[in-house]
C-alpha positions in Angstrom: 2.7 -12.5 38.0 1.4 -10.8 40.8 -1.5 -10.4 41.8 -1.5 -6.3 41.1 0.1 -7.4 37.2 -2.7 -9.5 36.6 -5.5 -6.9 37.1 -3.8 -4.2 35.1 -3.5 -7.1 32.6 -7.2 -7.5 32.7 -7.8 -4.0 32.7 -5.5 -3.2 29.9 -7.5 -6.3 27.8 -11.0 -4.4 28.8 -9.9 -1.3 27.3 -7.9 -2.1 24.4 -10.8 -5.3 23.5 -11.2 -3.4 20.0 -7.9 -2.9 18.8 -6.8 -6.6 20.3 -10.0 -7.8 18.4 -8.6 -6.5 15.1 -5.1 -7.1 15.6 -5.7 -10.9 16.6 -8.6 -11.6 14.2 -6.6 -10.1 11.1 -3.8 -12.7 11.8 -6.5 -15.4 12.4 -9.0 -14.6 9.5 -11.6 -15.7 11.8 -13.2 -12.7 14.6 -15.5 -15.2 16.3 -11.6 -17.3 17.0 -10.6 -14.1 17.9 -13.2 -13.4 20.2 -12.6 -17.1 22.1 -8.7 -16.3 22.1 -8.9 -12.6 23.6 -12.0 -14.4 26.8 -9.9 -17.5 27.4 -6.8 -14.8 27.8 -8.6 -12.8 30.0 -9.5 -16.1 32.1 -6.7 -17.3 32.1 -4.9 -13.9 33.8 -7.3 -15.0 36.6 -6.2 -17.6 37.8 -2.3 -18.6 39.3 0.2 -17.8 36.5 3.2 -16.6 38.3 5.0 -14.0 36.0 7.1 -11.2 36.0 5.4 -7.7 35.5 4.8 -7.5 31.4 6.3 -3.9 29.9 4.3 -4.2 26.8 1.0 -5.3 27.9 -0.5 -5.1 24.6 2.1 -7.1 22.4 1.8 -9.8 25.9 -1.8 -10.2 25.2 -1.7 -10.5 21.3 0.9 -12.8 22.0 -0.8 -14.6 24.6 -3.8 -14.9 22.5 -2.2 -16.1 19.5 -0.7 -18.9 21.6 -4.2 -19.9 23.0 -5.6 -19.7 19.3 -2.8 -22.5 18.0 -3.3 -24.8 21.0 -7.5 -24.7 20.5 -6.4 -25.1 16.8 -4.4 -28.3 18.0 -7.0 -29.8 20.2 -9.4 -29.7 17.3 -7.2 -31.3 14.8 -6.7 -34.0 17.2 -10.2 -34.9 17.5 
């Protein structure tokens, strides 16, 4: 991802946080999970992922913080 994808990624996070926030905490019954999935997304499209640019941004980050929801969800069970 370049550089340029990754702060309209951000940006596009920022100003769809509400929507995102419903959408991901709906399928996770929890808002407060939500709320760690949707800040460890935005950290993470900060740092070096190398992607292609995303054509549906907002599906990408539900997506994205679905997938960061199971692997926290993981981690805990292993502990």
């Amino acid at each position: 991802m370049t550089d340029s994808s990754q702060t309209r990624l951000r940006g596009h996070l920022v100003a769809h946080y509400d929507t995102l926030l419903s959408r991901v905490s709906a399928r996770l019954g929890s808002r407060e999970r939500a709320r760690d999935a949707l800040q460890d997304a935005f950290v993470k499209l900060s740092g070096d992922a190398v992607l292609e640019d995303v054509r549906h941004p907002t599906t990408y980050l539900f997506r994205m913080a679905l997938n960061i929801a199971a692997n926290a969800r993981r981690k805990d069970s292993r502990l």
